[in-house]
C-alpha positions as a Markdown table, in Angstrom:
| # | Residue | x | y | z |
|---|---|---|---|---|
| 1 | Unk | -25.3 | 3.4 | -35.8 |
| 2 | Unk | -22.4 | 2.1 | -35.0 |
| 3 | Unk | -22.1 | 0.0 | -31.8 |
| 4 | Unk | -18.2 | 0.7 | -31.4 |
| 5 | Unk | -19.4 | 4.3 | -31.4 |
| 6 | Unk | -22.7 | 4.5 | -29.2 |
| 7 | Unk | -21.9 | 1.9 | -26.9 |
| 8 | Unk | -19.8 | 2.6 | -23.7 |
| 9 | Unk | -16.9 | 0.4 | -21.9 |
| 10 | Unk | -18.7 | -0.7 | -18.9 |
| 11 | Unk | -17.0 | -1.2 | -16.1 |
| 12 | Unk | -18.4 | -4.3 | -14.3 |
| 13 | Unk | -17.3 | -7.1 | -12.0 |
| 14 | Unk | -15.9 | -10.3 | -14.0 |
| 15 | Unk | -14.8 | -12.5 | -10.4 |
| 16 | Unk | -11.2 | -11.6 | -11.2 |
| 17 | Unk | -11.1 | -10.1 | -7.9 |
| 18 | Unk | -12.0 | -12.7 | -5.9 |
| 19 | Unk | -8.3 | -13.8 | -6.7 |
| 20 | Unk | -6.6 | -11.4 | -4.9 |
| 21 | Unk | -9.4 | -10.9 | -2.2 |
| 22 | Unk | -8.0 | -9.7 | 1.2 |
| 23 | Unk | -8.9 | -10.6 | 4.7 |
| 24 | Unk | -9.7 | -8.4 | 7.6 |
| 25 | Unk | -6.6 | -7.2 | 9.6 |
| 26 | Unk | -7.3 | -7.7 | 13.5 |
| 27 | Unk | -6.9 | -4.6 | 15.3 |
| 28 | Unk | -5.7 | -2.8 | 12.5 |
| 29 | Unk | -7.7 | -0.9 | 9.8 |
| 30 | Unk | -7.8 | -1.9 | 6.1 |
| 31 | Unk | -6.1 | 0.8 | 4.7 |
| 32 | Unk | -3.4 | 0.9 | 7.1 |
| 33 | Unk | -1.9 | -2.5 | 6.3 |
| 34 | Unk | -2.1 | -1.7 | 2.5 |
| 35 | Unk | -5.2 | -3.1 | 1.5 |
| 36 | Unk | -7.7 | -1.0 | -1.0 |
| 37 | Unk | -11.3 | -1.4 | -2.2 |
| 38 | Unk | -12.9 | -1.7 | -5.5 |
| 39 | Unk | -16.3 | 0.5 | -5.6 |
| 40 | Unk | -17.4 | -1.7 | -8.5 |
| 41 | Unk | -16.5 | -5.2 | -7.4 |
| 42 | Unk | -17.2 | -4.0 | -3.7 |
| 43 | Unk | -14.5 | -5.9 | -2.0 |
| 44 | Unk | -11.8 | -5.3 | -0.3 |
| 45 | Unk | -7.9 | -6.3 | -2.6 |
| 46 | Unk | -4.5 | -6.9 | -1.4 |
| 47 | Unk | -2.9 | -5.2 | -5.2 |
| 48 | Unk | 0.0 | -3.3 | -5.7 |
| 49 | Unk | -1.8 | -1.4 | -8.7 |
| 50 | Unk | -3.8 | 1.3 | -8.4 |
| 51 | Unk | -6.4 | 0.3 | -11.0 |
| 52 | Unk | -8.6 | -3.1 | -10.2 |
| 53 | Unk | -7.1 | -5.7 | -11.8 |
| 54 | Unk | -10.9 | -7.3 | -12.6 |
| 55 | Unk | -12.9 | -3.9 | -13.7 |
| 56 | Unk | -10.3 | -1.7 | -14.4 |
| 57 | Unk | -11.8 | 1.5 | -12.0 |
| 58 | Unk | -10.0 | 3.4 | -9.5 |
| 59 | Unk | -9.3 | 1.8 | -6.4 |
| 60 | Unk | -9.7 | 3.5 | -3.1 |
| 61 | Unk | -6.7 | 3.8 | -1.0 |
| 62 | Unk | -8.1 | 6.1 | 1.6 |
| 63 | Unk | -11.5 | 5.9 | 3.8 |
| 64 | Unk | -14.3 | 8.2 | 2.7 |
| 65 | Unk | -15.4 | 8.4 | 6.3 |
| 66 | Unk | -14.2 | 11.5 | 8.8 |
| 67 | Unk | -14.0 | 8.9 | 11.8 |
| 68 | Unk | -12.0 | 6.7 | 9.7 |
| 69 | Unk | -9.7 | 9.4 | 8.1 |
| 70 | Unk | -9.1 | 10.3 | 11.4 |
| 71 | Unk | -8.4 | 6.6 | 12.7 |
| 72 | Unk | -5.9 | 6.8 | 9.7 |
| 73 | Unk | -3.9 | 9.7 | 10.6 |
| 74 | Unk | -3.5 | 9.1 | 14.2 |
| 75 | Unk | -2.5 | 5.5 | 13.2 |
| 76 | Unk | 0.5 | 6.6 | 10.9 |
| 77 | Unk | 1.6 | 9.3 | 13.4 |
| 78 | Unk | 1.8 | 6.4 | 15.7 |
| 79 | Unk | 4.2 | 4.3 | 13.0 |
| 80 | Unk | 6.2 | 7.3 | 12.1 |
| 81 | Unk | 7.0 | 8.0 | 15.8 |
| 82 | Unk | 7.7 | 4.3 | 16.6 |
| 83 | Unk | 10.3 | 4.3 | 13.5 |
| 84 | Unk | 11.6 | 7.5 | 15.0 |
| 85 | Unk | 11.9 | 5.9 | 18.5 |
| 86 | Unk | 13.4 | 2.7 | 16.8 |
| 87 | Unk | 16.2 | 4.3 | 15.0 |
| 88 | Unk | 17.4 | 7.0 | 18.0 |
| 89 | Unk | 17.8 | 3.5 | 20.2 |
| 90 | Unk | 19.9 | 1.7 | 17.8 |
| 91 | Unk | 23.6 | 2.0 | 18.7 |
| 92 | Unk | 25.8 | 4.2 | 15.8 |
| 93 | Unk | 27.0 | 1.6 | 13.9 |
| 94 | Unk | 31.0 | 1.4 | 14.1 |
| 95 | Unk | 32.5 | 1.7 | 10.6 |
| 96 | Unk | 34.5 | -0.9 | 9.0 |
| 97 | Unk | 38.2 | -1.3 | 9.4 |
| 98 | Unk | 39.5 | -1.1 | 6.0 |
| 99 | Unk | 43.0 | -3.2 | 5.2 |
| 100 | Unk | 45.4 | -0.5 | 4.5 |
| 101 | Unk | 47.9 | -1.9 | 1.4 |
| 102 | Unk | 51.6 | -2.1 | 2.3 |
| 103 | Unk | 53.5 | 0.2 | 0.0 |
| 104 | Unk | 57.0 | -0.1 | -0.7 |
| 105 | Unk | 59.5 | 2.3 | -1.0 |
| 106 | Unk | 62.2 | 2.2 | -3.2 |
């Protein structure tokens, strides 16, 4: 047989990822500060994709854990709200004073 046909793209680890490997946040989760993790390569990435850029699988962007989830949630509300807080105490912004052109009349 054919070994194009039979054989199956394995996805396995080839130490790309150790490239973009990301550190642990302190007092923060993973997640929260944008970082996701390779089931394959089982590390943790700071990437923009969404596919790892060493194996090529799915890359988690959420915990699988119901404490965690949970840590997650509250911890967004908590941003959103701050942002909230943030732009109801910034002064309205006065608008510029535009040049008004001097028109003749003749």
């Amino acid at each position: 047989m054919n070994k194009e046909i039979t054989g199956k793209n394995h996805m396995t680890c080839k130490g790309i990822c150790i490239r973009h490997k990301a550190m642990k946040p302190v007092g923060t989760g993973r997640y929260s500060t944008g970082q996701k993790r390779c089931q394959v390569c089982e590390i943790f990435l700071k990437w923009d994709g969404l596919w790892c850029p060493c194996c090529g699988y799915r890359l988690r962007t959420r915990p699988r854990n119901l404490k965690y989830k949970a840590k997650l949630r509250t911890r967004k509300k908590i941003d959103e709200y701050r942002i909230a807080l943030q732009q109801q105490e910034q002064p309205p912004q006065q608008p510029a004073v535009q040049a008004h052109k001097k028109t003749s009349h003749t």
